[in-house]
C-alpha positions in Angstrom: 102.6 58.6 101.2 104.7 55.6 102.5 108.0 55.8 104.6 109.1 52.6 104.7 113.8 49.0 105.0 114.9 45.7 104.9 114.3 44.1 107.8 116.2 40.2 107.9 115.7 37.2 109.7 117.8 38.4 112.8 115.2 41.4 113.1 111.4 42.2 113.9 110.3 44.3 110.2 108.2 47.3 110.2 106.7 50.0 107.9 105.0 53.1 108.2 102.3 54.5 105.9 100.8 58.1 106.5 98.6 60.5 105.6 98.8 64.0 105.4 102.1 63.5 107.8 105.6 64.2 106.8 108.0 60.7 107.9 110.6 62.5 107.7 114.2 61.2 109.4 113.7 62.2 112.8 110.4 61.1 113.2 111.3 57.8 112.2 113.9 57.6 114.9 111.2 58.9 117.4 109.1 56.2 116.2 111.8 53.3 116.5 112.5 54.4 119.8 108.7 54.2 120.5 108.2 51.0 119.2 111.2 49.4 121.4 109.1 48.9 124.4 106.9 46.0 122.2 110.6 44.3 121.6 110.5 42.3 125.4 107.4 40.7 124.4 108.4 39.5 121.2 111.3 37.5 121.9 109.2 34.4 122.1 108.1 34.3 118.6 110.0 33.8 115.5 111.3 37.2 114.3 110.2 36.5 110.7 106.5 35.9 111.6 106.3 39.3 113.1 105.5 42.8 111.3 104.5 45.9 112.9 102.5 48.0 110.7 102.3 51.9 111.6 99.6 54.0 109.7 99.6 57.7 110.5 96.8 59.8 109.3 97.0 63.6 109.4 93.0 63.8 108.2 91.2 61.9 110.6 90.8 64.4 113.5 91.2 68.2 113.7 94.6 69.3 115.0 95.5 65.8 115.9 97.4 62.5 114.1 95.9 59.6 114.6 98.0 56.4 114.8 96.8 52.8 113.8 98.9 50.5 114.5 98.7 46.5 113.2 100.8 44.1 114.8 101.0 40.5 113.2 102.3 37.7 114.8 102.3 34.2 114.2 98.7 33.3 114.6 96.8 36.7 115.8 96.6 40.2 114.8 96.5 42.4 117.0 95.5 46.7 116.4 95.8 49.6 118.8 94.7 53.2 117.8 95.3 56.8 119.4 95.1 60.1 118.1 97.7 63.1 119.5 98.9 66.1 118.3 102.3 64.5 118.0 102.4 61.8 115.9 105.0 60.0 118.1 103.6 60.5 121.3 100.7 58.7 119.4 102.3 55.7 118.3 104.1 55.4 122.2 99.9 55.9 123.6 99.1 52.8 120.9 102.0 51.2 121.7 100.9 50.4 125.5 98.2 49.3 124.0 99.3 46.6 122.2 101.7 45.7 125.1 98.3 45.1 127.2 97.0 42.9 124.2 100.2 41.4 124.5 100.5 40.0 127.9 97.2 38.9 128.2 97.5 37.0 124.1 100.8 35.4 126.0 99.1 34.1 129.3 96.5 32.1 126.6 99.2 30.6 124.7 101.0 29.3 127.8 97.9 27.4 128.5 98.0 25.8 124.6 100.1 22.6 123.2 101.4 25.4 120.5 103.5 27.6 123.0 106.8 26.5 123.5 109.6 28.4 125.2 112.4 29.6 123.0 115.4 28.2 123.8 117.8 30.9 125.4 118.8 33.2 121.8 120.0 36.4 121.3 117.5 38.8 121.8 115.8 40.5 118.7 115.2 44.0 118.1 113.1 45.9 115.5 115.0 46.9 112.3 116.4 50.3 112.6 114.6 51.6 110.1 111.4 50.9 108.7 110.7 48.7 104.7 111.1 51.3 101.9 108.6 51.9 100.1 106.3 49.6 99.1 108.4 46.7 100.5 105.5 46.1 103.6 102.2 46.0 103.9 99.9 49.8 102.4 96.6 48.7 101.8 93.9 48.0 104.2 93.6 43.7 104.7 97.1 43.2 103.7 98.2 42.1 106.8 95.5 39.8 106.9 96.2 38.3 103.6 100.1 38.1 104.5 99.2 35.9 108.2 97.0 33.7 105.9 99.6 32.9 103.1 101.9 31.8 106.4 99.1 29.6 107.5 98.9 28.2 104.0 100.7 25.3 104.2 99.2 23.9 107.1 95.0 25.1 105.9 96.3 22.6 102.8 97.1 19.8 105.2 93.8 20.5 106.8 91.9 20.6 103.6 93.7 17.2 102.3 92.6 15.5 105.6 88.8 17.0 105.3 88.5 15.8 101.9 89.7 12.8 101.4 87.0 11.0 104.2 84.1 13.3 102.5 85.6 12.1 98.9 88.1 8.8 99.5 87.7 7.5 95.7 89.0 10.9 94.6 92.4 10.5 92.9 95.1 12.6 94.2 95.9 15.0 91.0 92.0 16.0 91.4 92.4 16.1 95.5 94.9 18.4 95.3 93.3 20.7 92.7 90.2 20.8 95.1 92.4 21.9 97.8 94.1 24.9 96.0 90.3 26.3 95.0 89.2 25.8 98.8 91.9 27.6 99.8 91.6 30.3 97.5 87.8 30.8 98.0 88.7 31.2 101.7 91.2 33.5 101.3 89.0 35.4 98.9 86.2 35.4 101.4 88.9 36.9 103.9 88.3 40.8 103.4 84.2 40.3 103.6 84.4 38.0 106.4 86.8 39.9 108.8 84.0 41.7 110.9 82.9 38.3 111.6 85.6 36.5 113.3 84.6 36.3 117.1 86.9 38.0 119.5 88.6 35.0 121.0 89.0 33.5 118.4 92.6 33.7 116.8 93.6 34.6 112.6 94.6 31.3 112.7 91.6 29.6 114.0 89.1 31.7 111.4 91.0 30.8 108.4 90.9 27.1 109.2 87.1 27.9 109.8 87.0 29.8 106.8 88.3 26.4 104.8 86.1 23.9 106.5 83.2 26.1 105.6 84.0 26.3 102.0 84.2 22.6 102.3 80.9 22.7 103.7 79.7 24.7 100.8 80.8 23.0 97.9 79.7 19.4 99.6 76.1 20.9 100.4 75.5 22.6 96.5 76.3 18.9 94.5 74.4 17.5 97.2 77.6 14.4 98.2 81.0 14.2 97.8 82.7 15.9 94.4 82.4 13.6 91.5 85.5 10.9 90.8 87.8 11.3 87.9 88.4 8.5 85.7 91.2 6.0 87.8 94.3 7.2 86.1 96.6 4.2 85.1 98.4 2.5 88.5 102.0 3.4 88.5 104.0 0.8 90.9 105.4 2.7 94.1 108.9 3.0 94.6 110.4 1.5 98.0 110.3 4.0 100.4 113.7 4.7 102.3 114.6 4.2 105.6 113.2 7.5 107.8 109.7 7.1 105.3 109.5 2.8 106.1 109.8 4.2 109.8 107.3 7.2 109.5 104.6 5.0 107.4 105.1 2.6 110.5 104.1 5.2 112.8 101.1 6.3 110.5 100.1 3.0 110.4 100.0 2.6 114.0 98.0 5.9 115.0 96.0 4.5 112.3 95.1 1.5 113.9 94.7 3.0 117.1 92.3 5.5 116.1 90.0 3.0 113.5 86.4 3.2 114.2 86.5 7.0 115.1 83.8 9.2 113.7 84.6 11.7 111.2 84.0 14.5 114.1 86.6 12.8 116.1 89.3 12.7 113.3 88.7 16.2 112.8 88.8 16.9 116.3 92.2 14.6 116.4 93.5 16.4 113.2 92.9 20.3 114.7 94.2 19.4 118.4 97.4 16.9 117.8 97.9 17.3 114.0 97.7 21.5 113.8 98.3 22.5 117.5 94.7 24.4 118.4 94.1 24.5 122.1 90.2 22.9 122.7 88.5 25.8 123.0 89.5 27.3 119.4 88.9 23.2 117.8 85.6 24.1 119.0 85.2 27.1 117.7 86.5 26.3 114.2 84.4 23.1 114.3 80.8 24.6 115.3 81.0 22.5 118.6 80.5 22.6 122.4 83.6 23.4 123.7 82.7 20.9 126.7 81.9 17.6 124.4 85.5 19.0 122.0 87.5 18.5 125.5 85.8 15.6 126.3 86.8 13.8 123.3 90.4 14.9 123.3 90.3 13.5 126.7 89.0 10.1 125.3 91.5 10.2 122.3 94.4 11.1 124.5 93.4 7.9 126.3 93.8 5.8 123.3 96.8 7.0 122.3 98.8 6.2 125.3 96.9 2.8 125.3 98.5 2.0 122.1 101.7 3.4 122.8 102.1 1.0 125.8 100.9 -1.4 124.0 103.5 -1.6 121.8 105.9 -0.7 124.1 105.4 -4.2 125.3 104.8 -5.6 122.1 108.6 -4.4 120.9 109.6 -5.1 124.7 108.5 -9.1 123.9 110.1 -9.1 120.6 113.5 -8.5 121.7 113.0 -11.1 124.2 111.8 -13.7 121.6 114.9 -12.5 119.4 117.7 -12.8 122.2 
């Protein structure tokens, strides 16, 4: 059975799935009241990346209700169990839990180019009342599935990147049809793969693993990079407007300041500037030392405010020459 009510952008969303366990009315206001305590240790994250799942199972022990509960956020997952003979005194025992898991997920991410502080908002509560039915997520890996589709856009970014130095002549129609299938062969992978994620690494982290080894995969079985498509006909660019001339500018200086790097060392750029991964976890999604990974966003970080005061100085003796 399934108790589950809109939650919107100005709240935190939540279901509730049981098992042999009534949701009637007044346990779901025992259970929002429970679930209140998580809400202090939420506000930094955006309310529409958050869902608390609550599974309550009325089977599992004798006598006793055991309550699961899954709590996504923007790049982890995090799950508390504890079984009581009241169901709510359950969720508040899983609940401290996942404030433990909390704190210590939080004092991480400080330490990480992703965390930002949130400007001063509003603070965010938890709907008052849980999805209806079959609005959140039931089955078992649909959380999962849900955090990946979030990361989606950026795994294709990723995958673009990773392909076109291990491909270059490929033209961009069949780029970005290899792109879709990587992605979907990861995210298919997802359900068989989950008892293998290590423990410190983040969602977030494995399903850009999970991409990069599908890469790996299909490069390794035809032996070298996927086979070109015929070159379709050139079409003749349009002029770009203003905010793309000054973007492509800025592309094109990065790119001169990182020509000569190794394919390692782009990927190690792409994962730590480009998608926000603290060392440690570009490491881990590459296969590498985590001592040489630091070491060479060291060196790049180098290189990049090199050029930047380069042309700093270069712009600075330009409007010198101009005046």
């Amino acid at each position: 059975m399934d108790e589950t009510t809109p939650g919107t952008a100005e709240h935190f969303r939540w279901n509730i799935v049981t098992k042999e366990v009534h949701g009637h009315p007044q346990l779901r206001k025992r259970l929002r009241r429970g679930i209140a305590r998580l809400e202090r240790h939420l506000q930094t994250f955006p309310p529409d990346a958050v869902h608390l799942q609550i599974r309550l199972d009325g089977e599992a022990q004798p006598n006793r209700i055991l309550a699961a509960l899954t709590l996504r956020l923007p790049s982890n997952i995090l799950h508390a169990e504890k079984a009581h003979a009241d169901a709510a005194r359950a969720v508040e025992e899983a609940v401290s839990v996942l404030v433990h898991q909390l704190d210590a997920l939080k004092e991480r991410l400080r330490r990480e180019p992703v965390w930002k502080r949130k400007a001063r908002r509003e603070r965010i509560t938890f709907a008052a009342e849980p999805l209806p039915p079959g609005a959140g997520p039931e089955a078992a890996g649909e959380i999962e599935r849900s955090l990946f589709e979030l990361h989606r856009p950026g795994l294709a970014r990723y995958a673009r990147r990773l392909l076109s130095r291990a491909a270059p002549s490929l033209p961009p129609e069949r780029v970005e049809a290899e792109v879709t299938d990587l992605i979907g062969e990861a995210a298919d992978k997802l359900p068989a793969l989950l008892a293998d994620k290590p423990a410190r690494m983040s969602e977030r982290a494995w399903h850009y693993r999970l991409v990069r080894d599908a890469l790996q995969a299909q490069l390794r079985k035809v032996g070298a990079a996927p086979a070109a498509a015929p070159p379709a006909s050139p079409v003749p660019p349009a002029p770009p407007a203003e905010e793309d001339r000054v973007r492509q500018a800025l592309v094109a200086a990065l790119d001169q300041a990182l020509e000569g790097l190794s394919d390692a060392e782009r990927e190690i750029f792409d994962l730590h500037f480009h998608e926000g991964f603290a060392p440690d976890e570009v490491a881990m999604v590459m296969g590498r030392p985590p001592a040489e990974v630091r070491r060479t966003i060291e060196q790049l970080s180098d290189r990049l405010h090199e050029a930047l005061r380069y042309e700093e100085v270069a712009a600075a003796a330009a409007a010198d020459t101009a005046s």
